[in-house]
C-alpha distance (Angstrom), angle and dihedral (degrees) to the residues before:
residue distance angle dihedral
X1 . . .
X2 3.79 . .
X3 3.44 121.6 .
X4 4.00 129.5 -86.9
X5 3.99 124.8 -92.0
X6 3.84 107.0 -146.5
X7 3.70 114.7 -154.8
X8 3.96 120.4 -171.6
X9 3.64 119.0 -163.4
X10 4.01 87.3 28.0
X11 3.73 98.3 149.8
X12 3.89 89.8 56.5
X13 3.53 133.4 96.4
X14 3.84 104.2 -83.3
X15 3.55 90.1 12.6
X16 3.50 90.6 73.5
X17 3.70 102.4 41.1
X18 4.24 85.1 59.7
X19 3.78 88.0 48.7
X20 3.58 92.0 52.9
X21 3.88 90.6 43.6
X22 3.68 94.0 49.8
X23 3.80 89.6 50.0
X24 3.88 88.8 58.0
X25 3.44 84.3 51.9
X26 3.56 99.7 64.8
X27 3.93 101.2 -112.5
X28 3.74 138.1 145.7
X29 3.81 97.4 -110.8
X30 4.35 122.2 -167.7
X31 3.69 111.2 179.0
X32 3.72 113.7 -156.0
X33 4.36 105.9 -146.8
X34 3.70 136.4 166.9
X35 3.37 90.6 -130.8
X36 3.69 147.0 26.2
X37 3.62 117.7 -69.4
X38 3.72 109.2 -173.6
X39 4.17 90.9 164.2
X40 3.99 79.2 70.6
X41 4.01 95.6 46.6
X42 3.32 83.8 61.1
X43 3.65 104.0 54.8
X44 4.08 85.9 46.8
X45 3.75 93.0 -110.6
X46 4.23 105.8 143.8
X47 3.60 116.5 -126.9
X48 4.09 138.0 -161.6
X49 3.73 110.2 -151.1
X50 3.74 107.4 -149.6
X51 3.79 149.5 83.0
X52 3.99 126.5 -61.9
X53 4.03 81.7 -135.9
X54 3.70 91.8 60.2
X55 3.98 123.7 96.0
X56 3.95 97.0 -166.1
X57 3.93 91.5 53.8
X58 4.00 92.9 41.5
X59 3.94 88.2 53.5
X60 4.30 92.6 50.3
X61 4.11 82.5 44.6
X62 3.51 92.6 57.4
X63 3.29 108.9 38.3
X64 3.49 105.3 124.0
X65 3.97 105.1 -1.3
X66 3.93 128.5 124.6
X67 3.38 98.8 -173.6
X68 3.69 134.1 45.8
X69 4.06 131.6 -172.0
X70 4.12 110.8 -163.9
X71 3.82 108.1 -150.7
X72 3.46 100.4 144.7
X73 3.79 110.1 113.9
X74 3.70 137.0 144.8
X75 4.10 109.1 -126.6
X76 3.75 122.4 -167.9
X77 4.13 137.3 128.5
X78 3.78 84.3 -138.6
X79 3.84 111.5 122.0
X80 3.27 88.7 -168.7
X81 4.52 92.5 65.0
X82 3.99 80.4 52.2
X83 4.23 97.5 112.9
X84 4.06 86.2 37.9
X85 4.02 88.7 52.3
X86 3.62 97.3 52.5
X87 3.83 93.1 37.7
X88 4.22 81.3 58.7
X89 3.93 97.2 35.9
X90 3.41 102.2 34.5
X91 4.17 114.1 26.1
X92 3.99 91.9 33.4
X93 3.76 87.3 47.8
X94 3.88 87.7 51.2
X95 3.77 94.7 42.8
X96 3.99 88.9 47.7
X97 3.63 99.7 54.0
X98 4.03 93.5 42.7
X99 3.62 88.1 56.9
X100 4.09 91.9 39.7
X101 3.69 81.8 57.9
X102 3.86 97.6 49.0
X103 3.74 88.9 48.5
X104 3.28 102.3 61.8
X105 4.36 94.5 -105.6
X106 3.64 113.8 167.4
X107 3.63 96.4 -175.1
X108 3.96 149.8 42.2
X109 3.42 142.0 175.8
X110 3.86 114.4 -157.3
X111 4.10 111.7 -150.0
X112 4.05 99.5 -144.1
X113 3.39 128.7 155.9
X114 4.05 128.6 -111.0
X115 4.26 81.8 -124.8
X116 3.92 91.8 77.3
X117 3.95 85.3 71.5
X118 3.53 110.0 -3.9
X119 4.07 105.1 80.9
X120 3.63 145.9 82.7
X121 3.66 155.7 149.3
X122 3.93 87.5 -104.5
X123 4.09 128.8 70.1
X124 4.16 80.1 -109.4
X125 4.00 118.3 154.1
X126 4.23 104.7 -136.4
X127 3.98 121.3 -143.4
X128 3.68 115.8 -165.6
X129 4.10 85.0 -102.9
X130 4.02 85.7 73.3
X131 3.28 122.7 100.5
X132 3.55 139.6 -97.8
X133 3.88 110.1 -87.7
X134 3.77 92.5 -141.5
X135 3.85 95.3 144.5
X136 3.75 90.1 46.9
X137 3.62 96.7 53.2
X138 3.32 105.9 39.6
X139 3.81 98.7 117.0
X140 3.92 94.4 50.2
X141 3.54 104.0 84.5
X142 3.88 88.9 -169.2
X143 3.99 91.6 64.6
X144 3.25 94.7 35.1
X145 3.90 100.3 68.2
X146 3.48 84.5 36.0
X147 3.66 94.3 69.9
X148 4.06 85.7 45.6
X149 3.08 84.8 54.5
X150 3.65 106.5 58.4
X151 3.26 91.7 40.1
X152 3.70 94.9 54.4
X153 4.04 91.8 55.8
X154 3.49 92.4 41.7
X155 3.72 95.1 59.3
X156 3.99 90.9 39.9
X157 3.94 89.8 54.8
X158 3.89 86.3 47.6
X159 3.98 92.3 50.7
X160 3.74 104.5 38.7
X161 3.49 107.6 -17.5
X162 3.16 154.2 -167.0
X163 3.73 107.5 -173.9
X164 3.19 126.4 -84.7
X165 3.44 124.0 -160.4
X166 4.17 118.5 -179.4
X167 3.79 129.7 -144.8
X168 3.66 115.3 -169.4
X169 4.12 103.9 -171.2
X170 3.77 114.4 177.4
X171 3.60 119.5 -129.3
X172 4.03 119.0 -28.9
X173 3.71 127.7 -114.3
X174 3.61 134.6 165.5
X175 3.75 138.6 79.4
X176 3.57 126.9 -33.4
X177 3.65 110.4 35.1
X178 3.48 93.7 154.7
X179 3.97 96.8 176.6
X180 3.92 94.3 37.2
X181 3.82 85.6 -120.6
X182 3.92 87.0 145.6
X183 3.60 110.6 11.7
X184 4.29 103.1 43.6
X185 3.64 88.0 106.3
X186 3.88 100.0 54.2
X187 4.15 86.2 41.6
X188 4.21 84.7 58.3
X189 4.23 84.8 45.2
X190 4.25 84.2 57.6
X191 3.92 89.8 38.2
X192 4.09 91.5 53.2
X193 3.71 92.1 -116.3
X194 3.71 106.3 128.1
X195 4.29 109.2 69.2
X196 3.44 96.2 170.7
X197 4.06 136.5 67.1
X198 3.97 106.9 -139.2
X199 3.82 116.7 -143.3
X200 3.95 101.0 -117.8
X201 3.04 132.3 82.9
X202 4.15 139.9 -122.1
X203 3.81 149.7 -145.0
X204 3.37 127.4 -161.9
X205 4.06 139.6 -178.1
X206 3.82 134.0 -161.3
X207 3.84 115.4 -98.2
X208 3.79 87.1 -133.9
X209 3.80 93.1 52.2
X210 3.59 94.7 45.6
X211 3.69 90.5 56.0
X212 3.57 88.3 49.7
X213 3.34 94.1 51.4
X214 4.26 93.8 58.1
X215 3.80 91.6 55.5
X216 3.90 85.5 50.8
X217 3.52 82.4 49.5
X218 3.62 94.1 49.8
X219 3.90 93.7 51.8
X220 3.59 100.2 24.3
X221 3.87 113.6 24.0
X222 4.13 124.1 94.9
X223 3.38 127.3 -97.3
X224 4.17 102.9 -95.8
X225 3.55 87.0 -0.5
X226 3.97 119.5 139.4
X227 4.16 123.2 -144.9
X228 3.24 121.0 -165.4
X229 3.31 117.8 -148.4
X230 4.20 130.7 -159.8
X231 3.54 145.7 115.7
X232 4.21 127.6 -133.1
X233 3.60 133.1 -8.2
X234 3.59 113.8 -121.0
X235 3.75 132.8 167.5
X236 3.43 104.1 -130.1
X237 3.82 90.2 -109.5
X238 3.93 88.1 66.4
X239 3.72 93.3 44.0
X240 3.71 89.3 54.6
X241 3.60 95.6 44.7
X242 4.36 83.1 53.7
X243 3.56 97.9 48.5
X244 4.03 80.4 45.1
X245 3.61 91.6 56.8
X246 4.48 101.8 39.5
X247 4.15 87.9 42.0
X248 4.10 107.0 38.1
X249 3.73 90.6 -132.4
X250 3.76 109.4 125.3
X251 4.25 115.4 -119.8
X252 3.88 126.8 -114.7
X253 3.95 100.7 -101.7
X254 3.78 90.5 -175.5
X255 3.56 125.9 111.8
X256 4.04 133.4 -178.5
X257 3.91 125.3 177.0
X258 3.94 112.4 -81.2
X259 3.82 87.4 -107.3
X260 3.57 97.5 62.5
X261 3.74 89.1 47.0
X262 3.44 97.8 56.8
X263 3.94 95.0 42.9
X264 4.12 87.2 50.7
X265 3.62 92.8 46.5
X266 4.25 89.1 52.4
X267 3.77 91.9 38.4
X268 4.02 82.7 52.1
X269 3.87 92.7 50.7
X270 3.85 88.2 49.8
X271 3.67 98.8 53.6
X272 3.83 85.2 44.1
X273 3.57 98.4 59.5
X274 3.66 95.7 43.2
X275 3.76 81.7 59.1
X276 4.35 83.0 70.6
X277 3.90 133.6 -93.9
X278 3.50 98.2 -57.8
X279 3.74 103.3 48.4
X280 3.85 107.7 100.6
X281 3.98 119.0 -163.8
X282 3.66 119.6 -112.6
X283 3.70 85.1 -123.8
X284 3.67 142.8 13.3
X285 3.41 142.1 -141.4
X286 3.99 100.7 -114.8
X287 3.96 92.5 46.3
X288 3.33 90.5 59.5
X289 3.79 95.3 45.6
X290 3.49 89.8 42.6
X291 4.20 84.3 58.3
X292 3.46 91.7 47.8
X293 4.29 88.9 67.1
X294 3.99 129.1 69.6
X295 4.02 117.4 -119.2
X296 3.61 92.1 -168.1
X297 3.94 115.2 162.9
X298 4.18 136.5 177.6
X299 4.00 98.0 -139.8
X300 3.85 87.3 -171.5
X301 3.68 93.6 115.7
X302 3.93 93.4 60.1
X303 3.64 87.0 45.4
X304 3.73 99.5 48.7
X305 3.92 93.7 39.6
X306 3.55 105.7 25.5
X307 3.86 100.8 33.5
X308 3.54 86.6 -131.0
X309 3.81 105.0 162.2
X310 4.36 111.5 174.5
X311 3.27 125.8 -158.5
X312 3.98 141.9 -88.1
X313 3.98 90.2 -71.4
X314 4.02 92.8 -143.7
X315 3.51 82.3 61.9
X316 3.92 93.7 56.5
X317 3.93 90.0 50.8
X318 3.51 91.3 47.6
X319 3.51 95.9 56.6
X320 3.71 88.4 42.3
X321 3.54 92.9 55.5
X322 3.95 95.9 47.1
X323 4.24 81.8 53.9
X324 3.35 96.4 57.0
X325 3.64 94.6 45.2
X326 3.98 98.5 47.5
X327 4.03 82.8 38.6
X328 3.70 108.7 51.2
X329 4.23 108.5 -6.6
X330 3.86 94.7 56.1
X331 3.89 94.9 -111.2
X332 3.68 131.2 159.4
X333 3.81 114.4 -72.8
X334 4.09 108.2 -97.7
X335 4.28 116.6 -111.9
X336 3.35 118.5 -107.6
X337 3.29 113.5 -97.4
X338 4.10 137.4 -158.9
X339 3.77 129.5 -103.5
X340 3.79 110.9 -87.3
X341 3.97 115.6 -126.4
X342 3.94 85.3 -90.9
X343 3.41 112.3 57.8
X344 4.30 84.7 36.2
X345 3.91 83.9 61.9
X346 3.90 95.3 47.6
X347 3.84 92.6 44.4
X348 3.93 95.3 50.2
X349 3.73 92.7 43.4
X350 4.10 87.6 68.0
X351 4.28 84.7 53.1
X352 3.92 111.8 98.5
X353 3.82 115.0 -98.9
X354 4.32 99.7 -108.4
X355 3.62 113.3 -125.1
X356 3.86 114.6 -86.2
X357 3.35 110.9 -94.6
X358 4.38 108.3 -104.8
X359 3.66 101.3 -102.5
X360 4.27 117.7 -130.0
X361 3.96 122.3 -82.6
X362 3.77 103.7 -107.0
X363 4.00 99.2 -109.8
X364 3.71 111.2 -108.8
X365 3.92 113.8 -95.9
X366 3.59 123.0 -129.3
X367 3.86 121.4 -142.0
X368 3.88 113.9 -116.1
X369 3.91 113.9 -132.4
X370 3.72 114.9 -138.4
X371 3.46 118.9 -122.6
């Protein structure tokens, strides 16, 4: 029997578009969760109840596995979940890969995100040579700890190992985010919530693609190597004026200084919270600052070494828009649609290679006679 695949995180949103990949696949998949996840049972995926924190359910998750992918994360734009966000990012990652390398793991694949290197002030296009945007993030607890965090199993894989191999996607779009971890913002675009146009600009990838691209990673990707992984870069103007076009809901033309914006947003928060506990601001403060940057990145690298090609990226919002719609708006339930060329590639690469076909008996020559 081949060995286990442990997933972390595999009840989130790209976490479980790679557990449903590697299932196509054919492999032996154990989910590690917090909590019980009968919907998985059910599809005979294994799963480990427990924490990422704790060393008795790390050692049952392992037992047996070769190759790891780390998805679990905590995302918010809360400063106030910033301890609980590096406790998850930054001491789970620590207790994971210690335990990895006790169990005999050869491999990992670190779940990052492209915002760890690839923003800034400036319309700038990252590479994964850039540098991390410490300074820039410093007020975004979420990208904070996950630059800690890379750096943590980065020096771990250098000093012990096991490999560690990074993907950076930028943000997440597609079908099925359940919990609106990635896709809230374009779900308040179809509501009519946003009236203004911030001045940054954005980059986004399909869920589906991303978790294509950590099983290329997996097979494909260099030992302490980091692949960013994205789609187009829009200004946010040209992203609305997309999302305008797939979903029929006209786009915020408005614009105000970024000044103004960010005073609003706080002024917003304040009146929210003297509303009581409970009432939460239609926007906040680091949302809109977070707007008012680019996260422009060259995926070439994944492309180059990886193979990782993504698809048409109107396609992605479409399908994102038709989610939220069946999901949360009471639309009509999306068709089913085909595999794109991506996750057909990552699928058939798990099939066994057939036998080379025998090749022909070289046809006995017959000796010419001089005349």
């Amino acid at each position: 029997m081949s060995d286990a695949i442990l997933v972390t995180g595999g009840t989130g949103f790209l976490g479980g578009h790679l557990v449903s990949l590697l299932a196509r696949r054919g492999e032996k998949v154990r989910v590690l969760t917090r909590a019980a996840t009968p919907e998985l049972r059910a599809r005979g995926i294994e799963t480990i109840e427990g924490s990422l924190l704790d060393v008795a359910t790390l050692s049952r998750a392992l037992q047996g596995v070769r190759r790891v992918y780390h998805c679990a994360g905590l995302v918010s734009r809360d400063p106030d979940v910033a301890p609980e966000m590096y406790r998850v990012h930054v001491e789970g990652t620590r207790a994971l890969l210690l335990a990895a390398r006790a169990a005999g793991v050869e491999r990992v694949v670190l779940v990052s995100t492209s915002g760890t290197v690839a923003v800034s002030k400036e319309p700038d296009v990252s590479t994964e040579e850039s540098p991390y945007r410490i300074e820039t993030v410093r007020r975004w607890p979420y990208y904070l700890s996950k630059i800690y965090q890379e750096k943590l199993a980065l020096e771990l894989a250098a000093t012990g190992g096991p490999e560690v191999v990074v993907i950076n996607p930028s943000i997440l779009f597609g079908p099925d985010d359940v919990r609106l971890s990635s896709t809230g913002d374009v779900l308040r675009f179809l509501k009519g919530e946003i009236p203004l146009v911030p001045s940054g600009g954005i980059n986004f990838v399909d869920a589906r693609d991303a978790a294509a691209g950590a099983i290329l990673a997996m097979e494909r990707g260099k030992p302490s190597a980091r692949y960013l992984l994205g789609g187009p870069n829009w200004t946010m103007g040209e992203f609305f004026a997309r999302l305008a076009r797939v979903s029929g809901v006209r786009a915020p033309t408005a614009r105000i200084p970024d000044g103004a914006a960010r005073l609003g947003a706080r002024l917003v928060q304040g009146f929210a919270r003297l509303g009581g506990a409970d009432k939460r601001a239609p926007v906040d403060p680091e949302s809109v600052e977070i707007a008012q940057h680019y996260w422009y990145l060259d995926a070439s690298l994944a492309r180059g070494e990886l193979g990782w090609e993504p698809r048409d990226p109107m396609e992605t919002l479409d399908d994102t828009v038709r989610f939220l719609r069946e999901r949360f708006l009471g639309g009509a339930p999306s068709p089913a649609k085909a595999p794109s060329f991506l996750e057909t590639l990552v699928t058939r690469m798990g099939e066994p290679e057939s036998a080379p076909a025998e090749a022909p008996k070289p046809t006995p020559r017959t000796r010419s006679r001089r005349r």
